[in-house]
C-alpha positions in Angstrom: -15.9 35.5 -10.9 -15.6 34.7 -14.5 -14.2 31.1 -16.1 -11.3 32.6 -16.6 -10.4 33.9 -13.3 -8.5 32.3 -10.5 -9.8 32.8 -6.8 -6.4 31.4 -4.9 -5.6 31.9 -0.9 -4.8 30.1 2.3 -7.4 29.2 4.5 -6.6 29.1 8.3 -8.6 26.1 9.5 -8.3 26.6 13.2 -6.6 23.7 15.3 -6.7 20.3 13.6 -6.2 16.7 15.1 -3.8 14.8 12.9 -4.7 10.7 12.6 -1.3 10.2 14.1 -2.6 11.9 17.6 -0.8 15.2 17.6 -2.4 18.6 16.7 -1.2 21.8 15.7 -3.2 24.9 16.3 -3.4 26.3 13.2 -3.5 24.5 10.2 -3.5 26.5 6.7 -4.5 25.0 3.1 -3.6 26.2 0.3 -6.0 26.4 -2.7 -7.1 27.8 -6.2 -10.8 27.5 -7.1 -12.7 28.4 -11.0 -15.6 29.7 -12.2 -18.9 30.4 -10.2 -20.0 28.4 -7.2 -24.0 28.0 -8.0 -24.3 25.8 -5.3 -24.8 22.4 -7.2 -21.7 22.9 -9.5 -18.8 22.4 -7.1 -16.1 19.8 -8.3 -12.7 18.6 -6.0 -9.8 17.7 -7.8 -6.8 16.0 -6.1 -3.4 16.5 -7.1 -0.9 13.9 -7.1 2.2 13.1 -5.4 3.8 16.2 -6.0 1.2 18.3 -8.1 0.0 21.8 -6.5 -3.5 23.2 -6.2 -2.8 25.4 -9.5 -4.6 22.6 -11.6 -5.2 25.0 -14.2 -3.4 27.9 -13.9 0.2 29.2 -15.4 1.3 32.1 -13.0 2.0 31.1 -9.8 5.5 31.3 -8.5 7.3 28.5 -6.9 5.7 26.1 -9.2 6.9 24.1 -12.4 6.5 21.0 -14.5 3.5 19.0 -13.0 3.1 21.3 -10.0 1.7 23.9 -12.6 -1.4 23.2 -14.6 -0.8 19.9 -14.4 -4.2 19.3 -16.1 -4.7 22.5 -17.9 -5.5 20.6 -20.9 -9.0 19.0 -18.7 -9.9 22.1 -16.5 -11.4 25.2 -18.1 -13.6 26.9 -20.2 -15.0 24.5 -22.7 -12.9 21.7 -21.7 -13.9 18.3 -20.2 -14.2 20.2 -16.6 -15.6 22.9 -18.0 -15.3 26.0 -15.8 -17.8 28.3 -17.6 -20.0 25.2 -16.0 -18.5 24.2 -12.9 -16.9 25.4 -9.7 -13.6 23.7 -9.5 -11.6 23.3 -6.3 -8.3 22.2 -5.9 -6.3 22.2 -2.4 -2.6 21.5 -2.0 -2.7 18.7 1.1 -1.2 18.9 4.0 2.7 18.3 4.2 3.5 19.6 0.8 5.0 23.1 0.4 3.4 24.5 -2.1 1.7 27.2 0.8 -0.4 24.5 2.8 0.9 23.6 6.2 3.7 21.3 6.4 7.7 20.6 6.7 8.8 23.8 5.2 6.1 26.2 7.1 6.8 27.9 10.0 5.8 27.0 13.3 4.5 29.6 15.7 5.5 28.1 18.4 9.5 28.6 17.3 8.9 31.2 14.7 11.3 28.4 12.2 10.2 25.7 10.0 8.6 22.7 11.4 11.0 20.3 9.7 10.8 16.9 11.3 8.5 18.3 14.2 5.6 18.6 11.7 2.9 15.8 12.8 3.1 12.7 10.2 -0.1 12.9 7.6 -1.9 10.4 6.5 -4.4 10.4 3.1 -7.3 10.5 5.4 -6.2 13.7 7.1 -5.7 15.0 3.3 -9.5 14.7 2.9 -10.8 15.7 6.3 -8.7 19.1 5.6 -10.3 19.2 2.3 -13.7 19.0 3.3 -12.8 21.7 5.7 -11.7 24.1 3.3 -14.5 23.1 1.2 -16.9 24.0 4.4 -15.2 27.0 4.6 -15.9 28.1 1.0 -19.5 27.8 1.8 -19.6 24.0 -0.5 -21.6 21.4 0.4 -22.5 18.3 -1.7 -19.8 17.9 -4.7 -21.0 17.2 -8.4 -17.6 15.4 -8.7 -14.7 14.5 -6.8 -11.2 13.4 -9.4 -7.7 13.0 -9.1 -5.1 10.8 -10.4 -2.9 8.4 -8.7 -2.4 9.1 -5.0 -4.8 11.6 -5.4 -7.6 8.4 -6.7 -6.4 7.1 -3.1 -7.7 10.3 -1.6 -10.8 10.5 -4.3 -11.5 7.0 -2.6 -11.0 8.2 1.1 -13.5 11.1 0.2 -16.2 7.7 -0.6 -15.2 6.1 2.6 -14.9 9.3 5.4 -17.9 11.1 3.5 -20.2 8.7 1.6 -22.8 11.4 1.5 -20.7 14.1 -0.1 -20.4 13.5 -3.6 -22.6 12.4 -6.4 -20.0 11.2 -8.4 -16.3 10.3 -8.0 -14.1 9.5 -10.6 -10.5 7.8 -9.2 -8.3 7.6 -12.4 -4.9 5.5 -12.7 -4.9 4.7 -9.1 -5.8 1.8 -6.5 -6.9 0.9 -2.8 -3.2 -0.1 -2.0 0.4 -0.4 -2.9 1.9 -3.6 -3.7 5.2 -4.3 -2.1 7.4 -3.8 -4.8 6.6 0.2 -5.0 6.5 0.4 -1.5 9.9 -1.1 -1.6 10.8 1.9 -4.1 9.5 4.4 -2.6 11.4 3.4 1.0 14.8 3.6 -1.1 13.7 6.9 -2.2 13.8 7.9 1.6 16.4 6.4 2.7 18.7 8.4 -0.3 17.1 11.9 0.8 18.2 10.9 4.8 21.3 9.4 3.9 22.1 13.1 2.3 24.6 14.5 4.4 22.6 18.0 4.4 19.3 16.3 5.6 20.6 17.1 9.1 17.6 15.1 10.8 15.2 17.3 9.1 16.3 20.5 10.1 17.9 22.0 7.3 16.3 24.9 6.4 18.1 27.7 8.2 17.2 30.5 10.0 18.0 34.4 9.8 20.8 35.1 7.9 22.0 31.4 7.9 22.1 29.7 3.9 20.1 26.8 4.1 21.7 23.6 2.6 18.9 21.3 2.0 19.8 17.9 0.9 19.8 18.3 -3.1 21.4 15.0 -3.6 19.8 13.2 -1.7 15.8 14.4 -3.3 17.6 14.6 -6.7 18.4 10.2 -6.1 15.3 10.1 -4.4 13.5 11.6 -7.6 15.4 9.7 -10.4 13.5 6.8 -8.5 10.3 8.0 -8.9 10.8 8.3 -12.3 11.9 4.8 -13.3 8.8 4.1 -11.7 7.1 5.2 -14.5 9.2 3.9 -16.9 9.0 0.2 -18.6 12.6 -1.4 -20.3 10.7 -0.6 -23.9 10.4 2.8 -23.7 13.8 3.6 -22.4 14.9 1.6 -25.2 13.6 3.6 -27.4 13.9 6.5 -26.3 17.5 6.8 -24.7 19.3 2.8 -25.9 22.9 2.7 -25.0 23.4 6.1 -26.4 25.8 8.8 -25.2 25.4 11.8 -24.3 28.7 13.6 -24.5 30.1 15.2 -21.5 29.9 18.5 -23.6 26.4 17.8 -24.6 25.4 16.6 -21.0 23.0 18.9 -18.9 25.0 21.8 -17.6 24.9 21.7 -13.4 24.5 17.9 -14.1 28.2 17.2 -12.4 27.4 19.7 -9.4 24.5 17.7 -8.6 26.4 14.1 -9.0 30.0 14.9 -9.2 31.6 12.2 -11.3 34.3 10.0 -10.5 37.7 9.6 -12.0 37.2 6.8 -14.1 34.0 8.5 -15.6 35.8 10.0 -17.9 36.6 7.0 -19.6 32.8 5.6 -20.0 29.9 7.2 -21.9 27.6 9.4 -20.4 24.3 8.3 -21.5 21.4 10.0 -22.5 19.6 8.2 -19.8 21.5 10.0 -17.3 21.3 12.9 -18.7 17.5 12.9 -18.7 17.6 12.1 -15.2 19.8 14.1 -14.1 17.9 17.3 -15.9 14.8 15.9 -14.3 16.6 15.9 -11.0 17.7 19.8 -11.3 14.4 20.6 -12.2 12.8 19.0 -8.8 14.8 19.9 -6.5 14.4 23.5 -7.0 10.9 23.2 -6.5 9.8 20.6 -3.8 11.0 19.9 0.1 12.5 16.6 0.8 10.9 16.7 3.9 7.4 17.1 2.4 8.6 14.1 -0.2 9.4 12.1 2.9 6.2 13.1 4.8 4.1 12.5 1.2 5.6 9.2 0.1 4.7 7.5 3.5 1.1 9.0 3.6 0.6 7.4 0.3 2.4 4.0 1.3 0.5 3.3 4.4 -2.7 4.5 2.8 -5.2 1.0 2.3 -8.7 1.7 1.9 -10.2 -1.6 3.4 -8.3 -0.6 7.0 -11.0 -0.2 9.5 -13.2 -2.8 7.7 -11.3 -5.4 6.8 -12.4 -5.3 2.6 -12.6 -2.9 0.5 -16.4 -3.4 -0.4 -17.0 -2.9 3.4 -14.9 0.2 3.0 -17.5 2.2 0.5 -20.6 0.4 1.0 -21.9 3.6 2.4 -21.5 5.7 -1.1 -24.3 6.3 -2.8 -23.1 8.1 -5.7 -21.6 6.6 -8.9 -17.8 5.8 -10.0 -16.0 5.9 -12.8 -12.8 4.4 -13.0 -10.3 4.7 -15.6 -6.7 2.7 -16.1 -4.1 2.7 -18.7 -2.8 -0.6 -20.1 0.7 0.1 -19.9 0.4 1.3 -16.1 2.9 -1.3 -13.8 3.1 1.5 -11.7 -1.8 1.2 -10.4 -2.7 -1.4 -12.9 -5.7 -2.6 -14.2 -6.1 -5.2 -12.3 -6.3 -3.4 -9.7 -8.3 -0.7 -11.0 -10.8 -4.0 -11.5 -10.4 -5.2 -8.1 -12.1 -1.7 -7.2 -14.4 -1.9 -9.7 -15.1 -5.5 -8.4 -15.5 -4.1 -4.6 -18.2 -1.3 -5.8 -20.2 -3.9 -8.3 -20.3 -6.7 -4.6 -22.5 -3.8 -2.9 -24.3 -2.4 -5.8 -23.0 0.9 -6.5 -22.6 2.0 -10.0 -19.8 1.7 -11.2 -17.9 1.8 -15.0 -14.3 1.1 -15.1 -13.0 2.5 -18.2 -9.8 1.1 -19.7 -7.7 3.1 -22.1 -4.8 0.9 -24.3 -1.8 3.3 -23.6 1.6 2.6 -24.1 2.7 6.2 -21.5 2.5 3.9 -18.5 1.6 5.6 -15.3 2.0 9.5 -16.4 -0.6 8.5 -19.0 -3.8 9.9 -17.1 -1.5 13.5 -17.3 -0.1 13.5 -20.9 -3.0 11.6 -22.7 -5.6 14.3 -22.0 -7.3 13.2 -25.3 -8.0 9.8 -23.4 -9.0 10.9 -20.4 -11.4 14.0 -21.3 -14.0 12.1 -23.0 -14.9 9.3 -20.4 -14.6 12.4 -17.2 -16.7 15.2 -19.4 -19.6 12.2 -20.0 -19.6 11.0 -16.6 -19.9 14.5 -15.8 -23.0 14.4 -17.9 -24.5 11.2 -17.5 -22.8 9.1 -15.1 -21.9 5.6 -15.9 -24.1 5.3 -18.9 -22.0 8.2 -20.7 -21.3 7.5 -24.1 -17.8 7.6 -24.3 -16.9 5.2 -21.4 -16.2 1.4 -21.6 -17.2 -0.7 -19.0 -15.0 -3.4 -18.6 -17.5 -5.5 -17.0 -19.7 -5.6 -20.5 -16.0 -6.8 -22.3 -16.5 -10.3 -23.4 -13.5 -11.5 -21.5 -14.0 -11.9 -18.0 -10.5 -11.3 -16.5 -8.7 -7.9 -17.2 -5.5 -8.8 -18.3 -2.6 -6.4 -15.8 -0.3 -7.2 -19.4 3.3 -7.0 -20.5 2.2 -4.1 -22.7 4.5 -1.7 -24.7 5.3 1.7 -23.4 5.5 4.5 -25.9 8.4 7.0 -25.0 8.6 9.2 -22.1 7.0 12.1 -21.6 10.2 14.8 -20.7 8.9 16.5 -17.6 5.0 15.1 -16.1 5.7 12.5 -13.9 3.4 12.1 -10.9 3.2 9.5 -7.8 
């Protein structure tokens, strides 16, 4: 297979034990994999929140926005993952519904969609499917393990389930836990989707001849959510202000979606709805709620030190090296707590460089600054910590890492992650 070409499937894994105690007989993963697997090359990357396995790749149907090549500007020949070089894997995890098993896949028990009945996943049953498809691709020991955001939570799951897997791992804009305020976020963002009159208990999808009427609204709220997430007060500012849109100018389905009220047509409609609500179309005719459900908690309960009580205790067992990399204008996985990690890998003497780019994006930075995030990942590729184009912050002449009140630059119109 050359550079070029795209080796994509599902894998049937057999039956598979969920954390959560129940098991389904079959579980199926989804995947695309690059280049040619020499047999030292192999590289995992884990998508975010609602990314896909096509990391690279253009043509798949069913995807859009971030959910198709959301990193086709680091993955491929000549770039920083270069697949002329490496074997790259990347596996959509269990729960989503981009062809892996989950909320919207059929259960051959009932011959319908699982829906509700699909057994809850958690980030560590993410990377024990991973590994399976990875054992069933005839790969071993990984060069590399990335991913960005939740997927750093399930690059750092990898260093605490399989310390002996991976010679390198590289978790970038991401951290060992949530802090209460996105949790708090992300639980609204759930309660909208179930408060949707369509979300029927999770059993919306229909069967035969029956329309399905999944709960639109209720995602679409849920959605507009995660993107202020990723937003800061400065770069709305600029982007949007108090500007209006114009009814006649506003996103056409927009009032379909979120029918307006009487006295709406008296107010402005702002351009800051009318992003969101553009944004909000967009998703919803691409992703499950359920899976969004099923993948917000996974990525709320995850906590890496759980088992071991720190997170030091957590990855003491790695013996590879780690690169870290945070964006200044992140609220969303600061630095600080990328250098709490970097902290808990330095206590037990494992190499570690935590790289700190000065970005204004906030938390969709490590997806629409791929000049920033190239150069540190293609020389750690290379030469591990000691790469030439990474900054450890631990050589910085201030001893604190500073989580800042930074500015954000404007929003990127359609990468968001989670």
């Amino acid at each position: 297979m050359s550079a070029t070409d795209v080796d994509r499937g599902a894998v049937e894994l057999g039956e598979f034990r969920f954390e959560c105690g129940e098991t389904i007989d079959n579980l199926e993963i989804a995947y695309e994999a690059y280049g040619e697997f020499t047999g030292d090359n192999a590289i995992l990357v884990c998508h975010a929140l609602t990314g896909s396995q096509n990391v690279a790749s253009y043509n798949t149907p069913g995807t859009a926005g971030q959910a198709r090549a959301w990193w086709g500007d680091i993955v491929g020949p000549g770039k920083a993952i270069d697949t002329t070089e490496y074997y790259v894997v990347c596996a959509n995890v269990p729960g989503s519904c981009y062809g892996s098993s989950g909320p919207a896949s059929t259960n051959p028990e009932t011959g319908e969609p699982w829906g509700s009945d699909f057994p809850p996943v958690t980030i560590g049953d993410w990377t024990r499917a991973q590994r399976r498809l990875l054992d069933h691709l005839g790969v071993g020991r990984l060069r590399l393990i990335v991913g960005g955001s939740v997927g750093g939570m399930n690059v750092l799951e990898w260093a605490k389930q399989f310390p002996d897997d991976a010679e390198l791992i590289a978790p970038i804009a991401a951290a060992d836990k949530l802090d209460p305020q996105c949790l708090g976020l992300d639980a609204i963002a759930r309660r909208a989707i179930r408060s949707d009159p369509n979300w029927n208990g999770g059993d919306y999808y229909g069967s035969g001849d029956d329309d399905a009427s999944p709960p639109r609204q209720g995602l679409a709220i849920a959605r507009q959510i995660g993107h202020l997430m990723y937003l800061s007060k400065a770069s709305m500012d600029r982007k949007f202000g108090r500007r209006s849109a114009g009814r006649d100018s506003g996103i056409e389905g927009s009032d379909a979606l979120f029918p307006p009220d009487k006295a709406a047509a008296f107010f402005p409609y702002r351009e800051v709805e009318s992003y969101l609500d553009y944004n909000a179309e967009q998703f919803v005719d691409r992703f499950d709620a359920n899976s969004y459900l099923y993948l917000t908690r996974a990525m709320d309960d995850y906590d890496l030190a759980e088992g071991y009580g720190t997170p030091d205790r957590a990855i003491s067992a790695f013996e590879g090296e780690v690169l870290l990399v945070s964006f200044t204008g992140d609220w969303h996985f600061t630095v600080g707590q990328s250098e709490h990690l970097a902290e808990a890998f330095r206590s037990v003497d494992i190499p570690v460089a935590h790289h700190v780019v000065d970005s204004d994006h906030g938390h969709d930075a490590f997806l629409v600054e791929p000049e920033n995030v190239a150069p540190p990942v293609a020389d750690f590729l290379e030469s591990g910590v000691d790469g030439r184009a990474i900054t450890d912050t631990a050589s910085d002449d201030e001893s604190e890492v500073d989580d800042g009140d930074a500015d954000f630059a404007p929003v990127h119109s359609s990468l968001f992650s989670g």
